[in-house]
C-alpha positions as CSV (number, residue, x, y, z in Angstrom):
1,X,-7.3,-10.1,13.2
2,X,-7.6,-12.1,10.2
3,X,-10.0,-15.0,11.7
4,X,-12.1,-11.7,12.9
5,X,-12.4,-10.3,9.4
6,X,-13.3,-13.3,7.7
7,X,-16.0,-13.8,10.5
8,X,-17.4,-9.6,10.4
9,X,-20.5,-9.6,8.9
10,X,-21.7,-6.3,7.1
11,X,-23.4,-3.9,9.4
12,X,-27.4,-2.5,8.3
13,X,-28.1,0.3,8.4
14,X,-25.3,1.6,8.0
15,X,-24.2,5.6,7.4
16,X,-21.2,4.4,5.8
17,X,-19.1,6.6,7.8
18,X,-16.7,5.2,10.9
19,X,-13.1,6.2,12.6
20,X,-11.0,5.4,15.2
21,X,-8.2,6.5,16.7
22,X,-4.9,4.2,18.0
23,X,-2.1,4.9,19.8
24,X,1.5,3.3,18.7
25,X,4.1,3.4,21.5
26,X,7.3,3.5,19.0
27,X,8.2,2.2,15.2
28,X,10.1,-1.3,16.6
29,X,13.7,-0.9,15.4
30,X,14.1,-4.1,14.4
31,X,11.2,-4.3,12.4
32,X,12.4,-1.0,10.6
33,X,15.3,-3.3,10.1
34,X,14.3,-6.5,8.8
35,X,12.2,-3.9,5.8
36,X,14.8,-2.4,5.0
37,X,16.9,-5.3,4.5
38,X,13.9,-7.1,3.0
39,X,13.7,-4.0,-0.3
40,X,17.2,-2.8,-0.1
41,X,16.2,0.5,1.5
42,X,19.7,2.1,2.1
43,X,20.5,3.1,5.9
44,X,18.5,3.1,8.7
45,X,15.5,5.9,7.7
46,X,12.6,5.1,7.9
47,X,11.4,4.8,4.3
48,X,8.0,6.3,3.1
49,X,6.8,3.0,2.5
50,X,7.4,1.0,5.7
51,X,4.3,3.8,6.8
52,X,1.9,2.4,5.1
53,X,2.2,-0.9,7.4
54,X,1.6,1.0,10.1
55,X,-1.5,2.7,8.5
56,X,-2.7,-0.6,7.5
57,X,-3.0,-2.0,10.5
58,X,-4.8,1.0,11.9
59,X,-7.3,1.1,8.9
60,X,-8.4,-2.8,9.3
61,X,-8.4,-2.5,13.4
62,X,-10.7,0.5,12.9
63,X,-13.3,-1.7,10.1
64,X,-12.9,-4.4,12.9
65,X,-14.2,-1.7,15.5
66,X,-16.5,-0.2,13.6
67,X,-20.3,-0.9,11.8
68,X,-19.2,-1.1,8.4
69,X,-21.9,-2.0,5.3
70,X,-19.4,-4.7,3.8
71,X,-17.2,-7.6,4.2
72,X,-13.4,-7.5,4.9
73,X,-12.3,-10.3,2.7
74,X,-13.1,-9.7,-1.1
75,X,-11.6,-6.1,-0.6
76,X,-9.7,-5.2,-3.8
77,X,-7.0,-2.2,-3.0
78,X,-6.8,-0.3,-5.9
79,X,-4.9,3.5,-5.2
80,X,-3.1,4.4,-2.6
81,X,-1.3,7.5,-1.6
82,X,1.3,7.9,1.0
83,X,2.9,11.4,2.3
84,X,5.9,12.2,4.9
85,X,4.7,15.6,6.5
86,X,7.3,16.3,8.9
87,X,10.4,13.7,10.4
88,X,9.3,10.5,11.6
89,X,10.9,10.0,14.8
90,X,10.8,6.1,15.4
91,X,11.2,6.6,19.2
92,X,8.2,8.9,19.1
93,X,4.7,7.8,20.1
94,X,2.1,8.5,16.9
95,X,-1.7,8.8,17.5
96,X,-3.1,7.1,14.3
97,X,-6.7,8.0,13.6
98,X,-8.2,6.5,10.7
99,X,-11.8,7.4,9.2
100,X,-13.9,5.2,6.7
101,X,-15.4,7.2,3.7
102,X,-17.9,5.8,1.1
103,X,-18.2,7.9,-1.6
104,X,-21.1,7.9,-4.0
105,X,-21.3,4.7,-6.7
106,X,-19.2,5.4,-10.1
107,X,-21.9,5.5,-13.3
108,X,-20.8,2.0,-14.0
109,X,-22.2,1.1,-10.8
110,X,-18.7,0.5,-8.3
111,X,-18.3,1.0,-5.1
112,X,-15.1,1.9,-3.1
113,X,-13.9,2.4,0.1
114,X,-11.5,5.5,1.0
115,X,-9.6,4.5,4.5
116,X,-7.7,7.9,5.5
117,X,-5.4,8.0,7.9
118,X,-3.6,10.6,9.9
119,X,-0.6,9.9,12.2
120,X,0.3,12.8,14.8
121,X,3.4,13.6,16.9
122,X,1.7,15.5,19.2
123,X,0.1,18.3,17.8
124,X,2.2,18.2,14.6
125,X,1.1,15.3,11.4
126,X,4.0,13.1,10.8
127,X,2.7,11.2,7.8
128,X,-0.6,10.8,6.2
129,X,-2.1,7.4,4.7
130,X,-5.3,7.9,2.0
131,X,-6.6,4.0,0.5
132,X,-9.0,3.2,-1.7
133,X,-10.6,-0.3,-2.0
134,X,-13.4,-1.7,-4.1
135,X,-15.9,-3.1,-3.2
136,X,-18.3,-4.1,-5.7
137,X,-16.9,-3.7,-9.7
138,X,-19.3,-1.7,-12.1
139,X,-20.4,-2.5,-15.2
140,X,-18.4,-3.2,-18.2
141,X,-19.1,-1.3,-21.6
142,X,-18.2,-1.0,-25.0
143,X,-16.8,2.4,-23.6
144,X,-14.5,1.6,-21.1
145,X,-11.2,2.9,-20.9
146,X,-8.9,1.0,-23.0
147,X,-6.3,-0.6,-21.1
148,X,-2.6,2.0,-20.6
149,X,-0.2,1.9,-22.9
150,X,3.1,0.7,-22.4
151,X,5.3,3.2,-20.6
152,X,7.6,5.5,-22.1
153,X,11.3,6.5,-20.3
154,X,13.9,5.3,-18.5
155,X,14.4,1.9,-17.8
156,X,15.3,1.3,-14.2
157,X,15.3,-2.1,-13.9
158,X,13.5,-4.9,-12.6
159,X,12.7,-8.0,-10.1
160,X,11.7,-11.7,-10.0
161,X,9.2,-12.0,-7.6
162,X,9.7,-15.1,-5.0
163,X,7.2,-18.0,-5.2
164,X,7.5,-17.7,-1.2
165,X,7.5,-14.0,-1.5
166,X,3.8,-13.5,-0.7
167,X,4.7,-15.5,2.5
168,X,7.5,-13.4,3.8
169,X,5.9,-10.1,3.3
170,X,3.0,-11.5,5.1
171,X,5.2,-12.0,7.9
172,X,6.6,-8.5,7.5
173,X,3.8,-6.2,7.0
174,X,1.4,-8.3,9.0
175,X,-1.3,-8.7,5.8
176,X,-2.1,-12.7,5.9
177,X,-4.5,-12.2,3.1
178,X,-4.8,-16.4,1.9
179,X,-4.7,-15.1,-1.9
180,X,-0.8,-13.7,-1.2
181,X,0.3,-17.0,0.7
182,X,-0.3,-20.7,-1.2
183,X,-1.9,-21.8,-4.6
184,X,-4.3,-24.0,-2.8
185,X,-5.5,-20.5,-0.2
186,X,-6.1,-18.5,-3.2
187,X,-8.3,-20.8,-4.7
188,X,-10.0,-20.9,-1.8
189,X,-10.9,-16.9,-2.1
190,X,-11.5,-17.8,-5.8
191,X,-8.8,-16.5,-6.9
192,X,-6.7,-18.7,-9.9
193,X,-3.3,-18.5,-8.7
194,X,-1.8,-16.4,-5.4
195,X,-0.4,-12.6,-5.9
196,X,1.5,-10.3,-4.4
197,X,0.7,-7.4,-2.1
198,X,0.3,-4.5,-4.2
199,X,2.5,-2.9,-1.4
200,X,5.1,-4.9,-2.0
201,X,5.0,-4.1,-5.4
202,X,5.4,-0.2,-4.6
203,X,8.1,-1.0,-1.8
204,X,10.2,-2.5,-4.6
205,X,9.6,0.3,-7.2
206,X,9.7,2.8,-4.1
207,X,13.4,1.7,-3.4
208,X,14.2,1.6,-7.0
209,X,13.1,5.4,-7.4
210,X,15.2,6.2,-4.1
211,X,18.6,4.3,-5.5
212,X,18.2,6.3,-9.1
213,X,17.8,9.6,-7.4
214,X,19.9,9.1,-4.3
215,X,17.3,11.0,-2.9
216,X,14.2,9.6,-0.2
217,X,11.2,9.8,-1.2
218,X,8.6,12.2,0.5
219,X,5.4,11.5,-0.7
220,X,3.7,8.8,-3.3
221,X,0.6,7.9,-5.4
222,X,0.1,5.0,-6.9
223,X,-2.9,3.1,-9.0
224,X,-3.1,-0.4,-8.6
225,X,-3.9,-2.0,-12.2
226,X,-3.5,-5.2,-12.7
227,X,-2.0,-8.5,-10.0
228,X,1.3,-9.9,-9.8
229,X,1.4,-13.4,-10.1
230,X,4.2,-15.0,-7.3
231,X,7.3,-16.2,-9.5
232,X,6.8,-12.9,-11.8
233,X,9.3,-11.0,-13.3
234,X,8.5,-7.1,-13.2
235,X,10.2,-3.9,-14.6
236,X,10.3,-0.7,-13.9
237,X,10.3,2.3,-16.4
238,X,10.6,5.8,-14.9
239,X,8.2,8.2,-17.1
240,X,8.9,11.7,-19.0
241,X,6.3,12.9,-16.4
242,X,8.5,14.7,-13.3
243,X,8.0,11.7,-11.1
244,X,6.1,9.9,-13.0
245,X,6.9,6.1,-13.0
246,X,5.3,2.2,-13.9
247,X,5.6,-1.0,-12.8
248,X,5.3,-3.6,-16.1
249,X,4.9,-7.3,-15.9
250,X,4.9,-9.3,-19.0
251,X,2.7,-6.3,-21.6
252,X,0.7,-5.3,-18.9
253,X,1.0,-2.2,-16.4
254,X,0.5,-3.6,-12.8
255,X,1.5,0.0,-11.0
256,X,2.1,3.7,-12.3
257,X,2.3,6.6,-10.1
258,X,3.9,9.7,-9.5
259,X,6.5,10.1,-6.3
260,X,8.2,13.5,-4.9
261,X,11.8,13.1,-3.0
262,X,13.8,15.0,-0.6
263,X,15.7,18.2,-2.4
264,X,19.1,18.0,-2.3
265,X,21.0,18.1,0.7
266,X,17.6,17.0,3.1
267,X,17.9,13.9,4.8
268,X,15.4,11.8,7.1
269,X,16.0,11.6,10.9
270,X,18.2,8.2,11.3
271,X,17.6,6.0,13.9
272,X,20.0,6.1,17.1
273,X,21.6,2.7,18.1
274,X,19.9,0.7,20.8
């Protein structure tokens, strides 16, 4: 899939508009496994994150399927939200349909991408997947935004981020992107040094969240500021906002988002043993 979306050339004329829907047989239990394990995810639920893999892969097989009036690589994810409708039943077969939304240019001048995703048990929506992607930055200004200031709140704690890390959740999640993997393969996509996934970045902050509360987390949104460089430390501050949290590495804010968990006494549907 990777060789394919280096190789996709951008499709004209284009309506900017494309879907497709896939089928997925079962959540692999050992997968489910090795992710938990991988971001300390207590038990064996499936945890909000581990969804977005699976949306992932639907939202690049359906750009691979699909006219679309840009390039794969170059892609910059910048927001993402995630949402548990219903139980996620790993045995349970999901249709996934994804369709590709270009909304109108910002008055800088940028150009995103929205990739939504839908995943249906049936007749009933399981969990549903919403990311945004630019592709061409605006202009800059003497009246842009200035940059966030530094959170405010609870201390939650933090993580060193692997120099291999990039690596092994490439492995995991399936996203070989060269700018997560070696120093020399981000170069090569121009970049100065390789990053981690921004999904990695929420998985960690995700299962943070889950061990403060003791409660799963339902649904997330998150904005993607700023990269993590591999061999990063990061810390997470949990806001005054009701589920309002931020991801800081170094002075800078790399994540902040807001996340809603279970109530007490709910629970996820646990996996049965093979």
């Amino acid at each position: 899939m990777l060789l394919r979306a280096l190789l996709k050339r951008p499709a004209r004329p284009s309506t900017g508009q494309a879907g497709a829907t896939w089928r997925l047989d079962r959540i692999d239990s050992g997968h489910l496994r090795r992710y938990n394990a991988a971001f300390g995810f207590k038990g064996d639920a499936v945890p909000l994150t581990f969804l977005y893999l699976l949306a992932q892969r639907a939202q690049l097989a359906t750009m691979l399927a699909c006219p679309i009036p840009f390039r794969i690589p170059g892609l910059i994810h910048v927001e993402n939200r995630l949402a548990m409708h219903g139980p996620v039943v790993p045995d349970a077969p999901l249709a996934v349909t994804t369709a590709l939304q270009l909304p109108p240019p910002a008055p800088n001048g940028a150009l995103h991408a929205v990739l939504e995703t839908r995943a249906f048990d049936g007749e009933r929506l399981a969990f549903s997947c919403d990311s945004t992607y630019l592709i061409r930055r605006g202009s800059r200004s003497g009246r842009d935004a200035p940059p966030p200031a530094a959170p405010h709140g609870n201390a939650l704690g933090g993580w060193t981020v692997a120099h291999d890390a990039g690596r092994r959740y490439a492995a995991l999640s399936g996203d070989w992107n060269p700018i997560h993997l070696w120093p020399w393969s981000a170069r090569l996509m121009g970049m100065r040094a390789p990053i981690i996934h921004g999904a990695h970045t929420l998985a960690k902050a995700c299962s943070l969240l889950q061990t403060a509360s003791g409660r799963e987390i339902t649904s997330v949104w998150c904005r993607f500021r700023q990269p993590v460089p591999l061999g990063a430390s990061v810390a997470l501050f949990q806001s005054d906002t009701e589920g309002g949290f931020a991801a800081v590495c170094g002075d800078r804010i790399v994540i902040e988002g807001r996340c809603v968990v279970l109530p007490d006494g709910r629970t996820s549907p646990r996996l049965q043993p093979s």
